[in-house]
C-alpha positions in Angstrom: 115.1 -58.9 -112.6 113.4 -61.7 -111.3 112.3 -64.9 -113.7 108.5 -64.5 -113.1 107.0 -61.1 -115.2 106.4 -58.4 -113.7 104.4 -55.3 -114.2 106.0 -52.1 -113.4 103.4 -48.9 -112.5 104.4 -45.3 -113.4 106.0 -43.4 -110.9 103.7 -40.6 -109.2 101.1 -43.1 -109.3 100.4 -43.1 -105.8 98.9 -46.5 -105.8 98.9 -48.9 -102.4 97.7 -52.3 -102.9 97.3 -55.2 -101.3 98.0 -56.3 -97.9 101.8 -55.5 -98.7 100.6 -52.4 -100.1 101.6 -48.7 -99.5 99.2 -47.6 -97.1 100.3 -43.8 -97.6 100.2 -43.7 -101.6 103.1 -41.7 -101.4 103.8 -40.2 -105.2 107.3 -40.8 -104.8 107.9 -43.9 -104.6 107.9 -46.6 -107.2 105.5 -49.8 -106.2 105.1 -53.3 -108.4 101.7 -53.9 -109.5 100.2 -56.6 -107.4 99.8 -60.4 -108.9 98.0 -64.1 -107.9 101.6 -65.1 -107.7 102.8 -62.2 -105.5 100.3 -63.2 -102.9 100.7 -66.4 -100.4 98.2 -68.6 -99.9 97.9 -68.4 -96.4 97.0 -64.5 -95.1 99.9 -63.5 -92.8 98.1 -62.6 -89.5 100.8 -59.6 -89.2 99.8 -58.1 -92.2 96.9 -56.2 -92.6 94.2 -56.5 -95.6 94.0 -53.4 -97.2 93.7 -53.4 -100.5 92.5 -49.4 -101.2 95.6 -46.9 -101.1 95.0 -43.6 -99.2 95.3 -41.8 -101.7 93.7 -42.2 -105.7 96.6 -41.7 -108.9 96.4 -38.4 -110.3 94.4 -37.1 -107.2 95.0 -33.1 -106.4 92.4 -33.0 -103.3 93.5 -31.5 -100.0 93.9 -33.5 -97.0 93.5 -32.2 -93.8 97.4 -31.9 -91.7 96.4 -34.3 -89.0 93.7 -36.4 -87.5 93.3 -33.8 -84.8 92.8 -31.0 -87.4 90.4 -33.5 -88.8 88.2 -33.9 -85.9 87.8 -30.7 -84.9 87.0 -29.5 -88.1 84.0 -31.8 -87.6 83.3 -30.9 -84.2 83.2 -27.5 -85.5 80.8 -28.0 -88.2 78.1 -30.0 -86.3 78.6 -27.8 -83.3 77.8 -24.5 -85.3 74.6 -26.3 -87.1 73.1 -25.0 -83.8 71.9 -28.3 -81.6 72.6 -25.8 -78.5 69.9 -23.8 -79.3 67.9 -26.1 -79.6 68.3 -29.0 -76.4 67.4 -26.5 -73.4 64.1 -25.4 -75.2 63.5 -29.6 -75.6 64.5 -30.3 -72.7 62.1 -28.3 -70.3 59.2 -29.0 -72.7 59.9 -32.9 -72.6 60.8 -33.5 -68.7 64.5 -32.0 -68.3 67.2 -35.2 -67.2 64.5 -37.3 -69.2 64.9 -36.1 -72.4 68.9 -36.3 -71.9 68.1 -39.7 -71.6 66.0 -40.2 -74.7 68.7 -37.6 -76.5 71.4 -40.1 -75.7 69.6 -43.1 -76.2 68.7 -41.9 -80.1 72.7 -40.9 -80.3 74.0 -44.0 -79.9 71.0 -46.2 -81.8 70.8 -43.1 -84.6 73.0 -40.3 -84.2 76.4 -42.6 -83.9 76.2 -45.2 -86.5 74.7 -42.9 -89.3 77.7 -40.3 -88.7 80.1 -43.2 -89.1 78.0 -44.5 -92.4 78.5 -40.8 -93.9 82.2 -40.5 -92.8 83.1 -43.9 -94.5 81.3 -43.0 -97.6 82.8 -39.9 -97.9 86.6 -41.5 -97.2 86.2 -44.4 -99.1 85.0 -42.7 -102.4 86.9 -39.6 -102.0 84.3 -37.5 -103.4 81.2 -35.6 -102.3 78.0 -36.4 -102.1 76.7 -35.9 -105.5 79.9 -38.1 -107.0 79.5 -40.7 -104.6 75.8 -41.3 -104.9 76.2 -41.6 -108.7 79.2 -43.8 -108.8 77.4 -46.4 -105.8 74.7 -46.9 -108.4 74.8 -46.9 -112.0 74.1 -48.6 -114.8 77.8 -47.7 -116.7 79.7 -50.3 -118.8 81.9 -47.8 -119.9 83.4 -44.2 -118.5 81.5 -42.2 -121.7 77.6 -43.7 -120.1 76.2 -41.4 -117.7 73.0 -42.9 -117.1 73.4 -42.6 -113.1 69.8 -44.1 -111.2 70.2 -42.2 -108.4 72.4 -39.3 -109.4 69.3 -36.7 -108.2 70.0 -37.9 -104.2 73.4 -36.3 -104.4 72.3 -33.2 -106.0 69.2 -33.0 -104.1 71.5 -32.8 -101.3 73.6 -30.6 -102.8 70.8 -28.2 -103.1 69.7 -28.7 -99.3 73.2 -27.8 -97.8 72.9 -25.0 -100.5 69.6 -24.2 -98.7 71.0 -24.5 -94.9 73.8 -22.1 -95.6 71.4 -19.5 -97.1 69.1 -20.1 -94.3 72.0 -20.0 -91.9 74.0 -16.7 -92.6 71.2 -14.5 -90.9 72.3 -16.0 -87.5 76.0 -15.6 -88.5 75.1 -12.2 -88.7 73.2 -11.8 -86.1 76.3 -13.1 -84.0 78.7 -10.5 -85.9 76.5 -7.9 -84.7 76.4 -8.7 -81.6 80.3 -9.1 -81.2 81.2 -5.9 -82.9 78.8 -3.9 -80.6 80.1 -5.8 -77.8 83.1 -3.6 -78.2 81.8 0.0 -79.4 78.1 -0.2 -77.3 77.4 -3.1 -75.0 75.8 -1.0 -72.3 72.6 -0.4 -74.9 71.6 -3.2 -75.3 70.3 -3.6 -70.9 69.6 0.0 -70.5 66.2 1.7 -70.8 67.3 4.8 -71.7 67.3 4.7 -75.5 65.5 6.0 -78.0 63.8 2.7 -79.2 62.3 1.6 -75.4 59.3 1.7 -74.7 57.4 2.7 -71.9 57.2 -1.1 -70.3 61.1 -1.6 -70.1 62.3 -2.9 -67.6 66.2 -2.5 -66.4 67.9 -3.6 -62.9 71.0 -1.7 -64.5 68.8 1.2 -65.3 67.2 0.9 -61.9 70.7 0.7 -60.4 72.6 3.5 -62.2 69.4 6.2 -62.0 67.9 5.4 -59.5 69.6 3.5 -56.6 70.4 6.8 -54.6 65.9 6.9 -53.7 65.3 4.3 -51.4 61.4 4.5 -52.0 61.4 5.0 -55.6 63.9 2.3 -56.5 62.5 1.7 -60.1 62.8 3.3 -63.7 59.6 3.3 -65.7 59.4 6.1 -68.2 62.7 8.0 -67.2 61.4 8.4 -64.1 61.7 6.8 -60.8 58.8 5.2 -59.1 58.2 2.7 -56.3 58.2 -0.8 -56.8 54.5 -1.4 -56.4 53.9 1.2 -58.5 56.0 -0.8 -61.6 54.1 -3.7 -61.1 51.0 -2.5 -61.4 51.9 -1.0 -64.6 50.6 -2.3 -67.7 51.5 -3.5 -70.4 53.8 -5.8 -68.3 57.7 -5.0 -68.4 59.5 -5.6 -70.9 63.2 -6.9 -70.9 65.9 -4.4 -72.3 67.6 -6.8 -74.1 64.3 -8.0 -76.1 63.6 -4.3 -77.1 67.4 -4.3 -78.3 67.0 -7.7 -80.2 63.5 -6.5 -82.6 64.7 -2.9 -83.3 68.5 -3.6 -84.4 68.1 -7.1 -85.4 64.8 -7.2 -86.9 63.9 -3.3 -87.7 60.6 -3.3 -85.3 60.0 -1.0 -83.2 59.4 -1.7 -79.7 56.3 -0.1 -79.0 54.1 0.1 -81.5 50.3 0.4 -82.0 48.1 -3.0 -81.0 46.2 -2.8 -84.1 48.9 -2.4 -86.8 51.1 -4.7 -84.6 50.6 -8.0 -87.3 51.0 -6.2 -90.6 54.6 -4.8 -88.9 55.4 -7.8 -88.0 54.7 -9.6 -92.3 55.8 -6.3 -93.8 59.0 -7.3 -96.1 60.7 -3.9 -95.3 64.6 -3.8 -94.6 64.8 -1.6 -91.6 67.4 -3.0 -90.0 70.9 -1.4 -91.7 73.3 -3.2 -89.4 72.1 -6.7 -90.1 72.2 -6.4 -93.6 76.0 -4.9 -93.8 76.8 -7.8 -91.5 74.9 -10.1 -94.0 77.6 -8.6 -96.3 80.4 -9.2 -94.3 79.5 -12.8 -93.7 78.8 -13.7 -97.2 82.4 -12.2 -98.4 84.3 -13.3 -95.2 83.5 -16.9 -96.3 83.5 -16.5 -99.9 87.6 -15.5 -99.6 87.9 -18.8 -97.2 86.7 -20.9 -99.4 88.7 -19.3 -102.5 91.6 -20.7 -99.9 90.3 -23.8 -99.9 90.1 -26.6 -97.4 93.4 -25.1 -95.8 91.3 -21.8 -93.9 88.8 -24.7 -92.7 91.1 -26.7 -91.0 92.8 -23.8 -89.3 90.1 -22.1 -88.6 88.7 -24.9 -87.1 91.5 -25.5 -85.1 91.4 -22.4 -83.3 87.9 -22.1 -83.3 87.1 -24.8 -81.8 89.4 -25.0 -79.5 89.0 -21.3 -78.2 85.1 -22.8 -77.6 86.1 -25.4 -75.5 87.6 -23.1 -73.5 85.5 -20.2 -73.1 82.7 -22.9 -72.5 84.8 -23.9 -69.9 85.3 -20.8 -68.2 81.8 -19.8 -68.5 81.1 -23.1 -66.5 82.7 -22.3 -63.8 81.0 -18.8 -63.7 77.4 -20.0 -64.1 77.7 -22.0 -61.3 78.9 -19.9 -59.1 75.7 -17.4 -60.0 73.2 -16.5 -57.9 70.1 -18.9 -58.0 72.5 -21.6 -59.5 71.2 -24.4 -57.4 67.5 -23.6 -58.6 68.5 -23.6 -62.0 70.4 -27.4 -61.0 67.5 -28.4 -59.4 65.0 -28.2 -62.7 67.6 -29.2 -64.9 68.0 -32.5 -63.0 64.2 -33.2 -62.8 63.1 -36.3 -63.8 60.1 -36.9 -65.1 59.3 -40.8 -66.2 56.1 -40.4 -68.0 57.6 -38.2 -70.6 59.0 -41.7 -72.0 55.7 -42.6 -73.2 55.5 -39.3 -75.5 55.6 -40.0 -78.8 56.8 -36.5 -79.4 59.2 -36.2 -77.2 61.1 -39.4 -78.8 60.4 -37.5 -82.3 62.0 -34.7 -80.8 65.1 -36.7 -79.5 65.7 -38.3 -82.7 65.3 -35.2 -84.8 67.9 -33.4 -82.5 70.4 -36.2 -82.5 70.4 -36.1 -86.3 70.9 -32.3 -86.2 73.4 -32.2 -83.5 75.6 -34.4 -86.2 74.6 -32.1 -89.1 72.8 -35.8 -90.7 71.9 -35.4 -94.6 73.4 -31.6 -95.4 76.5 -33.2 -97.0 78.9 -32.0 -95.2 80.3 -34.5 -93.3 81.0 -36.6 -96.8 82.3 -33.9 -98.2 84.9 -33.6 -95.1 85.7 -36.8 -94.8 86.5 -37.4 -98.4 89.5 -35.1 -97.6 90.9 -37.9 -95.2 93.1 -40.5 -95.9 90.8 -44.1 -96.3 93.3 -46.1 -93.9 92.1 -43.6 -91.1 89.4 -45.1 -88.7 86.1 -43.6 -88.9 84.7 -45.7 -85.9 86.5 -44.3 -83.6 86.4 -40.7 -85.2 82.8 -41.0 -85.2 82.2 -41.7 -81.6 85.1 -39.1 -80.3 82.7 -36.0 -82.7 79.7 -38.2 -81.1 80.8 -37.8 -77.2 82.4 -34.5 -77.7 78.7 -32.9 -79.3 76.5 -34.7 -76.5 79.0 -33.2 -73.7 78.9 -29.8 -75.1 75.2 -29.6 -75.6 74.3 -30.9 -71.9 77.1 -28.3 -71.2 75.4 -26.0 -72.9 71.7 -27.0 -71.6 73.1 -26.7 -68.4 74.0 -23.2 -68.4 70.9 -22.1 -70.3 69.2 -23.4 -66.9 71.1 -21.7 -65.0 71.0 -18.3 -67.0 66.7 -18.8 -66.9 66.8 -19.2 -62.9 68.9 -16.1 -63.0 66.8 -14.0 -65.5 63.8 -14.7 -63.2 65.5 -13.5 -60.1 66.6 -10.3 -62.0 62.9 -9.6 -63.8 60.2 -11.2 -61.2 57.5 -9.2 -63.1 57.6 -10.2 -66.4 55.0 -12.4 -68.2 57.2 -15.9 -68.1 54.1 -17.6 -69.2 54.1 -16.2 -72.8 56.5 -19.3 -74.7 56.6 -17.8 -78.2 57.9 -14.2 -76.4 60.3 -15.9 -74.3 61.3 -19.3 -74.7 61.8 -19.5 -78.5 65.4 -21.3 -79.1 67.4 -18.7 -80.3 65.6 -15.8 -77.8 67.4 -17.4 -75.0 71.1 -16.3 -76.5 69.9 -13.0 -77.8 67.8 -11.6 -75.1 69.0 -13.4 -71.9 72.8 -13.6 -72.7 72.8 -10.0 -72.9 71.4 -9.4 -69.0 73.4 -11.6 -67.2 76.9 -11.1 -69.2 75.8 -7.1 -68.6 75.8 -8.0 -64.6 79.4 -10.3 -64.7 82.7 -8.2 -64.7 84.5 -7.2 -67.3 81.4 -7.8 -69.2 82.7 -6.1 -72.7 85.2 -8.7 -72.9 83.1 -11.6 -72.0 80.2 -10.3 -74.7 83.1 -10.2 -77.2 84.3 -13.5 -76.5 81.4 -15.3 -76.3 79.3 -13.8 -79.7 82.6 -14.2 -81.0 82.8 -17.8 -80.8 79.5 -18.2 -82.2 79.8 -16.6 -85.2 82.9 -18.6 -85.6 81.3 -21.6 -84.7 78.9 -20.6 -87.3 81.3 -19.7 -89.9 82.8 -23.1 -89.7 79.4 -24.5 -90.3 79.0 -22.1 -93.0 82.2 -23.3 -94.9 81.2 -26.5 -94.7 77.4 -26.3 -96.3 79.1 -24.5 -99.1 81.8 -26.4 -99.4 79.7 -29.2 -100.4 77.8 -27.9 -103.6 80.9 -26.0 -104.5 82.9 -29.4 -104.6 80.1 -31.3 -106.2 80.3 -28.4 -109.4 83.7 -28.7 -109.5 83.9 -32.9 -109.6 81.2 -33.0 -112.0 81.8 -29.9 -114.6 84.7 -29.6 -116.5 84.2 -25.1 -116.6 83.6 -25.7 -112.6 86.4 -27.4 -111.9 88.9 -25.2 -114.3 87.4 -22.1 -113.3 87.1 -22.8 -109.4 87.4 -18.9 -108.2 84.3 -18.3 -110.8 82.0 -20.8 -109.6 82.6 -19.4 -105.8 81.5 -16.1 -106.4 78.7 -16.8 -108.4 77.2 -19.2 -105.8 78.1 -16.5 -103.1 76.1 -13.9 -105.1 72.9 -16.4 -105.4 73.2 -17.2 -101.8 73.9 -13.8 -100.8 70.5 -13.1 -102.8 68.6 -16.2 -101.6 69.1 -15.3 -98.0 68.9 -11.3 -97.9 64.9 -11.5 -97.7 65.4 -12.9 -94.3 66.9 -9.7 -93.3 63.6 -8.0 -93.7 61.3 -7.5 -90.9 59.1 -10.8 -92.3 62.2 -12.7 -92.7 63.1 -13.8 -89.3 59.7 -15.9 -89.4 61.1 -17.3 -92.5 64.4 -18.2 -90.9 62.5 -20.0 -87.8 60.4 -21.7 -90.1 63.1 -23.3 -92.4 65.3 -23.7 -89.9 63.1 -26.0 -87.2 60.6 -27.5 -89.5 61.0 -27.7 -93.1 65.2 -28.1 -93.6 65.2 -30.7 -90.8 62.3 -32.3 -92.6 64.6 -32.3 -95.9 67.6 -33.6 -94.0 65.9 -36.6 -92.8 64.3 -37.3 -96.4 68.0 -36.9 -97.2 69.6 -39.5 -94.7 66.8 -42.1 -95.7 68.0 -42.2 -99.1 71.7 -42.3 -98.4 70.4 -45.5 -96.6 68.4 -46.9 -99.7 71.6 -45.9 -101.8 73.8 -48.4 -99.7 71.0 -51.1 -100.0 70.9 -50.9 -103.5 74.7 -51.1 -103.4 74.8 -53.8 -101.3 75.7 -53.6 -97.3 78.1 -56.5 -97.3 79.5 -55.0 -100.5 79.9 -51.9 -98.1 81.7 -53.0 -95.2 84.0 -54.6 -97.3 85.0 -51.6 -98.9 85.2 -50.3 -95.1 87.6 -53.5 -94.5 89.5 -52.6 -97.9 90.0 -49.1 -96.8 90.8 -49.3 -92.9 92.4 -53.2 -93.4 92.7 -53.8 -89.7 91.9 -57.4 -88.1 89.7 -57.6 -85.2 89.5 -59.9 -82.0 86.5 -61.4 -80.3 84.9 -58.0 -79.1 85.0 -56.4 -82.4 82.7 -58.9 -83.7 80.2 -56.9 -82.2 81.9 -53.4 -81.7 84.1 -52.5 -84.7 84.0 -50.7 -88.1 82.4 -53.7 -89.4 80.8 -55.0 -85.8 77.4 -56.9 -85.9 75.8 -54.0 -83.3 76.9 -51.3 -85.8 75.2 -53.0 -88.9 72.1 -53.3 -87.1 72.1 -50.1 -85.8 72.6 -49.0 -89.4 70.5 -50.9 -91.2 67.7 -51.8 -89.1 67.2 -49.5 -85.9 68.2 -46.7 -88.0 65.7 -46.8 -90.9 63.0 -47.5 -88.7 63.9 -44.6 -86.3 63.6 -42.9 -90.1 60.0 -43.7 -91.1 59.1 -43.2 -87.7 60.3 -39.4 -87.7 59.4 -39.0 -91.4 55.6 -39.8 -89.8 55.8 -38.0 -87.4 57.0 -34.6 -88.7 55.0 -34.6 -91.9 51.8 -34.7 -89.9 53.8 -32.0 -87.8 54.6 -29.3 -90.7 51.8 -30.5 -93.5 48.5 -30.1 -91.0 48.2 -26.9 -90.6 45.5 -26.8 -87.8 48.3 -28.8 -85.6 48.4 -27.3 -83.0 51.9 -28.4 -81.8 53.3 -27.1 -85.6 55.5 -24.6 -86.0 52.8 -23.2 -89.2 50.2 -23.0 -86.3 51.2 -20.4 -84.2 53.2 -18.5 -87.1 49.6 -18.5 -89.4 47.9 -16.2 -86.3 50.9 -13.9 -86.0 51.2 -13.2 -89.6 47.7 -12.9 -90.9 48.3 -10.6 -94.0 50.5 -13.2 -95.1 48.6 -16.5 -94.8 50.1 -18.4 -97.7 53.9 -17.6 -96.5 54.2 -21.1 -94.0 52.2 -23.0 -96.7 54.5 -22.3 -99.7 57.5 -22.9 -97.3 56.4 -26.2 -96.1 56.3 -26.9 -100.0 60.0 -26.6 -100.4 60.5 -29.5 -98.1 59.0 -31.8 -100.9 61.8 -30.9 -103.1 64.5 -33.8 -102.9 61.4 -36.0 -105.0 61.2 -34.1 -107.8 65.1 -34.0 -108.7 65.5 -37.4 -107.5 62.8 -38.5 -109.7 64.0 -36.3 -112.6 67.7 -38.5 -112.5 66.2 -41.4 -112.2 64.0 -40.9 -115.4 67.1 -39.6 -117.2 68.9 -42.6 -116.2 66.5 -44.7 -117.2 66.0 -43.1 -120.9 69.3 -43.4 -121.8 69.7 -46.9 -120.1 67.0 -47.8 -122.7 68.7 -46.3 -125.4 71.5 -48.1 -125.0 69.8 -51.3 -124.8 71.2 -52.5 -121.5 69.9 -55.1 -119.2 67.6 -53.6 -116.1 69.8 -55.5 -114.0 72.7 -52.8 -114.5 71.3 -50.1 -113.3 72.3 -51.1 -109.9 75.9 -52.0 -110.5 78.6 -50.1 -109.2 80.2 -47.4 -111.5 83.7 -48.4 -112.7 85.1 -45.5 -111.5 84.2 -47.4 -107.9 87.1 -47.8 -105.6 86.1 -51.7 -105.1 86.4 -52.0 -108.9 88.9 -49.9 -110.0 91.2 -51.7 -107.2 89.7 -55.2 -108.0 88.7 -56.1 -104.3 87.4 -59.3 -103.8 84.0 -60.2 -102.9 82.6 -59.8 -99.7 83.6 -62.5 -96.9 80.3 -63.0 -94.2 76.9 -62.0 -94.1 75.3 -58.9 -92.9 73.6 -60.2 -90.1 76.5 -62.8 -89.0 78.4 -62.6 -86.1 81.7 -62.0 -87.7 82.9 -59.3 -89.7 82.5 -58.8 -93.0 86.0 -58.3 -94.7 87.9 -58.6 -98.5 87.7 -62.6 -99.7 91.3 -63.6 -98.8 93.6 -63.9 -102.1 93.7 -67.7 -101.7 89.6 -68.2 -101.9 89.8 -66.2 -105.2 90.9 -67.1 -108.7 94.6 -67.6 -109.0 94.7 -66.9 -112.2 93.4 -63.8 -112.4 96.3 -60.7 -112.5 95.1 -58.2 -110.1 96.2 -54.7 -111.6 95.0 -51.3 -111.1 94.2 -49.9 -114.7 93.7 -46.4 -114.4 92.4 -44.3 -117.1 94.9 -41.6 -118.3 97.9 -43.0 -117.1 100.3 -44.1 -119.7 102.1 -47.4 -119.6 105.7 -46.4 -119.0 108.0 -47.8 -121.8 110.4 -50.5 -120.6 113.9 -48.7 -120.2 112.1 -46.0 -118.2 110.6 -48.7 -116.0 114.6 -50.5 -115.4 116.3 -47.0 -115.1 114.3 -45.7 -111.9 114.6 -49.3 -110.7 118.7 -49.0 -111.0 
């Protein structure tokens, strides 16, 4: 042994310290605890300065098998949130090319830096939301003083990702509908010749296959063929086959009914619809037994899942552009339009989409990344999920173009001027999907495929929003964590009975409400307080956790472009909030006033008259986050009081905090310098000072043990 002391850890502690630290944690290996006299004077510029191990002592968390497995997990889960349902709809309201522009513009200012902030929380703390917002601020001496300030922002978004994946599972089982039927009863769904048409449908594949044979009576209109002018005059104007299809199976309306009960059909909270409800059923117990699996379905679920997409998106590419009326569809979708940059609302629009198409403020992503190891760069991880979601959407846009030019070629006579009938988001996969795949080849399998990878896409973002609250019981509850199995199927059954009303003929209104106005609203409540949560902790204080975690040195350019870059931290901590208040303005006035007539309450008020108070009480629920936010803080506060601390404390760090459990130095820079900010080298610190790593529950081995594993 050598003269100088030192102090031997227990093996199976996993712990990596200091720059000569084990970067892996591995629990098999024995490591010296880490002293002022261990350490040079001089940092070795070979040696990195990480001072966080990868993995916590006594930590039983999955990690995902690679980074690969990693990122596509996240691509997954921000790609099923549904952003593609949403850009082509914004788009040709806010001038086409120029909303790409303002899109990607918000991406890289918004979108970008606030994903990275939300993957490095989650890594660095190694626990969800509701953890990690409690240990970044609280007012705890000791491990026995839960008097957390802001404890209510992780819970409060807890209870919105709870929210999203109630509100969510009608369009996973929307999209299990459709794939199953894709393989039993496709043709139904374009033809005119069912029981539930009506008199307006309007079919070229019903035209075609009855009637193609009579040259001068070339169209279908009541089971019977008539001339061409003769359709169009008809009245009411035609309906598409695949709309008719979409309100009696999916929603349980008919689709002809009479003019004057048409508004009380359409608020009645009836369940009509038997096949939506038992794949409601399916959906909810599919991801019930993943998530009784853990994080290992995810992962591999995600890697076929997403990969598969990529591929099929691919393929369906190449076959959209190769459609008839392609270069139309090209021609609109490149319009550009410059004075749509002076609309307020289309900017509000960009931004709210870039947060959603990153699935910002649902939880998720910490909850993800706090299964990754902390040396592993979020940076870089956060602009490959950043490029790989704006790609696919403008993909995705691109095709919806396309698919619109080609539904107007196919029905000339329909009544393309009524926007709520068909230009609604998710009309444009339900109704015109359905006509165009009916006209490809082979179009069973490509209806499979493709309703197949959204409901897996969907699935994925379904495990993740449940994942979350589930992992936030178990961190925090003793009978949670000990009876994991339990606390999944009750949640299940609550989310399974949250979410059924939206099976009803009413509930579709309450899914389009939630899902474009009053959920986003919460999200972006949400992200705003995950900002205010680093403030209080301190952004230097942050990025040298970052520097602690990752430990990697960088050059001249990373001054301004790096995990701890100056452009990132002002993107964070300036464009970002204001971006923030500017949307929280914006879409208050947007879902609060109801006589707006650009709100999403507007338009649904005149449809559903007998039910006038139904988008009032659920523009309510985005208020929410305030009241359990303010309810922790109060708590905190009372037993703060009781305790007699200082006021000061209630924004220190918890000691369970990975900066203070590990002893990293203070913070080296300033937030708005030019260089980075990183760990206080050892040699600027107090010598004197042994750095261990105390960990509560681990014993101190006795000395023979200690020399007999050395030997």
């Amino acid at each position: 042994m050598a003269d100088q002391p030192q102090m031997i850890e227990p093996v199976g502690s996993g712990l990596g310290v200091g720059r000569r630290g084990s970067r892996s944690g591995s629990k098999t290996s024995l490591e010296k605890t880490r002293t002022a006299e261990h350490m040079s004077n001089e940092p070795d510029s070979d040696e990195d300065n990480q001072w966080m191990p990868d993995h916590d002592p006594r930590d039983e968390r999955g990690e995902f098998a690679s980074r690969a497995q990693f990122l596509l997990t996240v691509i997954g889960f921000t790609l099923g949130n549904g952003s593609f349902y949403h850009i082509p709809l914004a788009m040709r309201t806010h001038g086409c090319a120029t909303f790409i522009v303002m899109y990607l513009f918000c991406m890289i200012v918004f979108g970008i830096p606030m994903l990275y902030l939300e993957m490095m929380i989650g890594q660095v703390m190694k626990y969800t939301e509701a953890r990690s917002a409690t240990i970044y601020c609280s007012s705890r001496s000791d491990a026995s003083f839960p008097a957390e300030l802001l404890q209510g922002v992780g819970w409060a978004v807890c209870f919105l990702s709870f929210l999203r994946a109630c509100n969510y599972s009608l369009l996973n089982a929307y999209s299990l509908e459709y794939a199953v039927e894709s393989l039993v009863g496709v043709a139904h769904r374009t033809v005119c010749t069912n029981k539930w048409n009506s008199p307006a449908c309007f079919s070229p594949k019903s035209n075609k296959e009855f009637c193609s044979t009579n040259e001068t009576m070339p169209a279908l209109f009541n089971n019977t063929c008539i001339s061409m002018e003769q359709r169009v005059k008809n009245d009411p104007p035609d309906e598409m086959a695949a709309r008719e299809y979409f309100r009696h199976t999916l929603r349980g309306l008919p689709a002809s009914f009479d003019e004057g009960k048409k508004y009380h059909m359409e608020a009645e909270y009836s369940f009509q619809s038997g096949r939506v409800i038992v794949c409601f059923c399916l959906v909810w117990i599919f991801t019930s037994l993943c998530l009784l699996r853990r994080m290992r379905w995810l992962g591999k679920l995600s890697l076929f899942i997403v990969s598969g997409s990529g591929f099929l998106i691919f393929l369906f590419t190449i076959r959209c552009l190769t459609m008839e009326r392609a270069e139309i569809g090209l021609q609109k979708f490149f319009r550009f339009n410059p004075a749509k940059f002076y609309d307020p609302y289309a900017w509000t629009h960009a931004f709210r989409l870039a947060r959603v198409s990153l699935s910002l403020g649902l939880g998720g992503m910490i909850t993800m990344a706090s299964f990754n190891k902390r040396s592993k760069d979020a940076f870089w991880d956060s602009i490959i999920v950043g490029v790989v979601v704006f790609m696919v959407n403008l993909v995705s846009a691109m095709n919806i173009f396309i698919i619109i030019s080609y539904c107007r070629h196919l029905f000339p006579f329909l009544n393309w001027a009524n926007k709520e009938k068909y230009a609604t988001a998710y009309i444009v996969y339900y109704i015109y999907f359905p006509e165009v795949i009916s006209n490809m080849g082979f179009s069973v399998l490509w209806s499979f495929l493709y309703y197949g990878i959204l409901f897996g896409l969907g699935v994925t973002t379904f495990l993740g929003l449940l994942e979350t609250p589930i992992s936030a019981l178990t961190e925090q509850f003793k009978f949670c964590r000990k009876h994991r199995s339990i606390t999944i199927i009750i949640l299940g059954i609550v989310g399974f009975g949250v979410g059924f009303i939206q099976c009803s003929r009413v509930g579709y209104h309450i899914f389009y409400i939630l899902d474009l106005r009053v959920l986003t609203f919460y999200a972006e409540i949400m992200v705003g307080f995950q900002v205010i949560t680093i403030v209080c902790y301190g952004p230097a204080n942050f990025y040298r956790d970052i520097s602690a975690s990752i430990g990697k040195k960088v050059n001249l350019f990373g001054y301004f472009i790096s995990p701890y870059g100056l452009l990132v931290r002002i993107s964070q901590f300036i464009l970002s909030p204001l971006l923030l208040a500017y949307g929280f303005y914006e879409n208050s006035t947007k879902l609060f006033i109801m006589s707006n007539a650009e709100g999403v309450c507007k338009r649904k008020m005149e449809l559903l008259e007998t039910v006038l108070y139904l988008c009032t009480t659920l523009a309510s629920m985005a208020l929410i986050p305030y009241p359990i936010i303010i309810v922790g803080a109060v708590i905190a506060l009372v037993k703060h009081r009781k305790a007699g601390k200082p006021w000061f404390e209630l924004l220190r760090p918890d000691p369970m905090h990975p900066s203070v459990r590990y002893k990293v130095p203070p913070p080296l820079g300033c937030i708005f310098g030019l260089k980075p900010i990183e760990a206080m080298p050892p040699a600027m610190g107090d010598d004197n000072v042994v750095v261990d790593f105390p960990e509560k529950g681990i014993a101190k081995p006795k000395e023979e043990e200690a020399i007999l594993e050395l030997n």
